[in-house]
C-alpha positions as CSV (number, residue, x, y, z in Angstrom):
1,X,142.1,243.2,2.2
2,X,143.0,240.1,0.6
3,X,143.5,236.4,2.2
4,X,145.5,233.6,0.8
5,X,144.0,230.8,2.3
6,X,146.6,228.4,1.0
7,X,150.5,228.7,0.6
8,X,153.5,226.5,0.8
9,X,155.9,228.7,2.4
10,X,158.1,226.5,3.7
11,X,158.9,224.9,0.1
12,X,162.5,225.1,-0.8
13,X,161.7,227.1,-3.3
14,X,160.8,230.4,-0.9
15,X,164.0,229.6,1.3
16,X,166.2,232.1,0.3
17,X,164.0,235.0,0.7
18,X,160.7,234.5,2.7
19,X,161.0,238.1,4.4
20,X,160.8,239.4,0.8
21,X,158.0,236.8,-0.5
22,X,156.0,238.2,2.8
23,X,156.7,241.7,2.6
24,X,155.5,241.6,-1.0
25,X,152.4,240.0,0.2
26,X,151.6,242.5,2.9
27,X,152.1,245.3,0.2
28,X,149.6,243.8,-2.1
29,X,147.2,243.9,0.4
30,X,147.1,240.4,1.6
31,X,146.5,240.3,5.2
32,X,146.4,236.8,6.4
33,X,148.8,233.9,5.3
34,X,147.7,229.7,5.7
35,X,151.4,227.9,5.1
36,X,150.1,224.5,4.9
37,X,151.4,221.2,6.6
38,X,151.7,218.1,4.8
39,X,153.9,215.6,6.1
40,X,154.6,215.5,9.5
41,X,158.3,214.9,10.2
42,X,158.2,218.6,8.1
43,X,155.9,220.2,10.5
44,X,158.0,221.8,12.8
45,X,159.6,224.0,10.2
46,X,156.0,224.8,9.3
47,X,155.0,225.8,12.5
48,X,158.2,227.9,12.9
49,X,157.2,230.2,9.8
50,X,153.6,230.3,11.3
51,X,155.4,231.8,14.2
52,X,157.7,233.7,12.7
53,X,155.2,236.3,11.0
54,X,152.8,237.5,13.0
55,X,150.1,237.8,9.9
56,X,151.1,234.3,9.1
57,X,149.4,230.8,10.3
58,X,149.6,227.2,9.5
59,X,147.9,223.5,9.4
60,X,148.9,220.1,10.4
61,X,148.7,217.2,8.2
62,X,149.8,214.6,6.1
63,X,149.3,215.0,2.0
64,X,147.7,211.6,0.0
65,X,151.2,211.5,-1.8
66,X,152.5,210.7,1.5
67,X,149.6,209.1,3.2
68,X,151.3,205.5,3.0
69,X,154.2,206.4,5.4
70,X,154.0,205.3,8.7
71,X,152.5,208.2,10.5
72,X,149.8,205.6,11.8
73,X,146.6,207.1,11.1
74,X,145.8,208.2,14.4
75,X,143.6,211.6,14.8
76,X,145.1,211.5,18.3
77,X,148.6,212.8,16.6
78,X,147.2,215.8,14.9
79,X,144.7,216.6,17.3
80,X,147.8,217.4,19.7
81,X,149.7,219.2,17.6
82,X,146.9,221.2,16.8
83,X,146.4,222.8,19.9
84,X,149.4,225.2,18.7
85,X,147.8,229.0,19.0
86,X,149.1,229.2,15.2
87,X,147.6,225.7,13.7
88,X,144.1,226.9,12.3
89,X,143.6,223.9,9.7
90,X,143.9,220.4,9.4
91,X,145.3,218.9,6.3
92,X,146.1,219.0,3.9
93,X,144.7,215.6,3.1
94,X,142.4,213.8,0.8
95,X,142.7,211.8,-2.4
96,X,144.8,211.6,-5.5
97,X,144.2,209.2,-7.6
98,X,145.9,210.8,-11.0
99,X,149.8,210.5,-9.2
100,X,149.0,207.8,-6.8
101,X,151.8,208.2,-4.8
102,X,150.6,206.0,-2.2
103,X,148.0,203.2,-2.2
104,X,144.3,204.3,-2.9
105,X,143.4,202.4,0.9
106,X,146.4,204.4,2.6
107,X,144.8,207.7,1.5
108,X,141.4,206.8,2.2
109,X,142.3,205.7,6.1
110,X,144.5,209.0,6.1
111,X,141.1,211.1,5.4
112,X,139.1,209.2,7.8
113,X,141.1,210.3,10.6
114,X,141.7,213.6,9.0
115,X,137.9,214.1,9.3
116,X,138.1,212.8,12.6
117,X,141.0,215.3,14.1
118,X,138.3,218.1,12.2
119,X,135.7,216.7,14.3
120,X,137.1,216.7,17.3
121,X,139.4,220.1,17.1
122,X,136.6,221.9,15.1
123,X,138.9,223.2,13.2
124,X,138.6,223.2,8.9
125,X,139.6,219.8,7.1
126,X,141.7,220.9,3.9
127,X,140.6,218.4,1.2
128,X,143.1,217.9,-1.4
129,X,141.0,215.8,-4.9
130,X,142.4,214.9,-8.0
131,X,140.6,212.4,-10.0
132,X,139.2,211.2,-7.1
133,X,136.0,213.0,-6.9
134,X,133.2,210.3,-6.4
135,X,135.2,208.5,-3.8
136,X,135.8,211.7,-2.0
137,X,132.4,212.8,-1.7
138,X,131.5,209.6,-0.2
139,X,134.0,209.3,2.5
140,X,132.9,213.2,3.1
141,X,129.2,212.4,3.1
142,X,129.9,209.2,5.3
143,X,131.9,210.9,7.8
144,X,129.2,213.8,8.2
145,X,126.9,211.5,8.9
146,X,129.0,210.3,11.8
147,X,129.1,214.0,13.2
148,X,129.3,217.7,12.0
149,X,132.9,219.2,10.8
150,X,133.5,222.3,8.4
151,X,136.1,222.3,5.7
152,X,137.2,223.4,2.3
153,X,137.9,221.9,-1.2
154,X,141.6,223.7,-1.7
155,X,142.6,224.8,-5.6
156,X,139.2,223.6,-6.6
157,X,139.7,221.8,-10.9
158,X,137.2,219.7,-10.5
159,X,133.8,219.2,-12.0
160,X,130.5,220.8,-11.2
161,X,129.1,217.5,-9.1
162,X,132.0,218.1,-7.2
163,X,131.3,221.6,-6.3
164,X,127.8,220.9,-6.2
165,X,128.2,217.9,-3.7
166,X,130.8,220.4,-1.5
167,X,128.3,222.7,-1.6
168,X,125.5,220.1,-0.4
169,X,127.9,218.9,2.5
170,X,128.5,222.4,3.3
171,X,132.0,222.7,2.6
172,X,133.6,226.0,0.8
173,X,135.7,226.1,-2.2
174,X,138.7,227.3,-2.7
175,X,139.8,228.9,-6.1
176,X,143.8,229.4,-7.0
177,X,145.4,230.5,-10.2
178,X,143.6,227.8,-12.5
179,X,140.4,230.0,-12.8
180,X,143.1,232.5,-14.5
181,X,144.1,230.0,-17.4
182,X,142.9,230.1,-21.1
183,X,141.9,226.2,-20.9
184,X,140.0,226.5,-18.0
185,X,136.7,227.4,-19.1
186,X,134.8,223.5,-16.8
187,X,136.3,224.7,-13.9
188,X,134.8,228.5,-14.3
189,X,131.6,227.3,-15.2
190,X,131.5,224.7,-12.1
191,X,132.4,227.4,-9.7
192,X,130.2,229.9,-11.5
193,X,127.2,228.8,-9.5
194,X,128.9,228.5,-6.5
195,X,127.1,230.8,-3.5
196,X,129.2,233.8,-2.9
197,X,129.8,232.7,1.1
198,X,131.6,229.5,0.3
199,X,134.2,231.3,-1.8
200,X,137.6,231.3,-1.0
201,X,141.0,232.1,-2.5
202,X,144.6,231.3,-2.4
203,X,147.8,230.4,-4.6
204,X,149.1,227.2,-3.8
205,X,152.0,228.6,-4.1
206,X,154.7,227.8,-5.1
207,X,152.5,226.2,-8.0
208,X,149.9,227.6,-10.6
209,X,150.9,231.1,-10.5
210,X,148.3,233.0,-12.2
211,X,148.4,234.8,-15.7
212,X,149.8,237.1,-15.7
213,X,152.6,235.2,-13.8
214,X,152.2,231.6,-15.5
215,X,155.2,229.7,-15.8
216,X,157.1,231.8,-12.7
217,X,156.9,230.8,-9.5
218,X,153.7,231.4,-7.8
219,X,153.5,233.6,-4.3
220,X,150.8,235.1,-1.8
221,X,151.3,238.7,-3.3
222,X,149.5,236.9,-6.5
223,X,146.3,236.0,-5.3
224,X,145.1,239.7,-6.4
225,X,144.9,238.1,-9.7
226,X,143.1,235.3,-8.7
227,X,140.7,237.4,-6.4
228,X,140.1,239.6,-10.0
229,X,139.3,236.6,-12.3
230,X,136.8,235.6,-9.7
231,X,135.1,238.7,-9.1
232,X,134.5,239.2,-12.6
233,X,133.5,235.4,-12.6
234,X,130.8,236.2,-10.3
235,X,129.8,239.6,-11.3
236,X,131.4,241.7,-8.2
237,X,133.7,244.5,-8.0
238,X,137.3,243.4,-7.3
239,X,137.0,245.0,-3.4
240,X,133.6,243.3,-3.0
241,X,135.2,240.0,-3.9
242,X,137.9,240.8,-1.5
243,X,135.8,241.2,0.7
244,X,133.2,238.6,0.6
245,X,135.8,236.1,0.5
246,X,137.9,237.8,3.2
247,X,134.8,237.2,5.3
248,X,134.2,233.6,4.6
249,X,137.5,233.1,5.4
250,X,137.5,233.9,8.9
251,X,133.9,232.5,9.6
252,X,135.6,229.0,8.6
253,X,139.1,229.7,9.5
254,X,137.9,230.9,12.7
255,X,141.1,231.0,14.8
256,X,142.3,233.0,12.9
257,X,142.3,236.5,14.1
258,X,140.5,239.4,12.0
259,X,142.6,242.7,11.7
């Protein structure tokens, strides 16, 4: 059993055959599906997959490329929509500072109250970093300090004091298709000393389908590929990888039911 913990099902680019793109999952062993929100005036069709599939659920949030909007920062907001049976996340959110869609303050307030919605609905914050990875440890670190929450760094390409410093904050990281490519060889080594409980995978999908699928569109069904590169990353059989990460996954995603 596998678990994407990561997917953008309701991106155009699945629209015109989702039953497929899920039944192709659920043959590869993939058991449990996280479609992830990130804008809210997009979240009901979010929700609707999540409900849709019964091996399927979702998050609320707003992405840092659309953190300057005028959703107004208020945890209150997500913290009611996440009382959904099928919302098990919050985020994504975070920072990117290599697009910079929206202003570097706008993310940073959108992340505080992220953290905050965590807090308060215990459920995981889904940290989205790109070049960003100093400032995002210290909002992280400033916010625990302010009071406990558990989360995940999602399609972890970032450098080892970044998966160190999740690691020291007690966050997991997340590993997509990147650990697959050729040019990859920092990020491997950063996760390489990762401990095997805060291990997770997923696609991202639609993006950074893994070899052997690079350049195609990415899906759920792929994250066996993924889930291989890691395991022989770590040193563990394919099935105790699936496993191992399986597990972590529901001790963090914890609404999530097990089969």
């Amino acid at each position: 059993m596998l678990v994407d913990s990561h997917c953008h099902l309701d991106f155009p680019e699945f629209a015109a055959e989702l039953d497929a793109v899920v039944a192709r999952a659920r043959a590869a062993g993939v058991a449990r599906m996280v479609t992830i929100g990130t804008r809210l005036d997009q979240f009901a069709g979010v929700r609707a997959i999540a409900e849709r599939f019964p091996d399927v659920y979702c998050s609320v949030g707003v992405h840092p490329h659309d953190a300057g909007g005028d959703w107004g920062y208020d945890p209150a907001t997500l913290i009611g929509l996440a009382r959904h049976d099928k919302v098990v996340g919050i985020g994504e959110t975070g920072l990117d500072y290599y697009y910079e869609h929206s202003p570097r303050e706008a993310q940073q307030r959108s992340f505080r109250a992220h953290i905050a919605a965590a807090r308060e609905t215990g459920l995981p914050l889904i940290v989205h970093t790109r070049d960003a990875e100093a400032d995002t440890l210290e909002i992280l670190a400033e916010e625990r300090a302010r009071g406990p929450f558990r989360g995940v760094i999602h399609c972890f390409s970032g450098s080892r004091a970044l998966a160190d410093g999740a690691v020291e904050l007690g966050l997991a990281v997340s590993l997509s298709g990147i650990v697959t490519f050729k040019k990859a060889d920092a990020v491997r080594a950063a996760v390489a000393a990762v401990p095997l409980d805060r291990l997770l995978v997923e696609t991202d999908a639609p993006y950074l389908a893994p070899v052997p699928h690079r350049g195609k569109r990415n899906e759920p069904a792929f994250v066996v590929h993924t889930a291989a590169a890691t395991a022989a990353l770590v040193g563990l059989e394919p099935a105790a990888l699936a496993a191992r990460t399986s597990a972590n996954f529901f001790a963090l995603f914890s609404k999530v039911p097990a089969p």
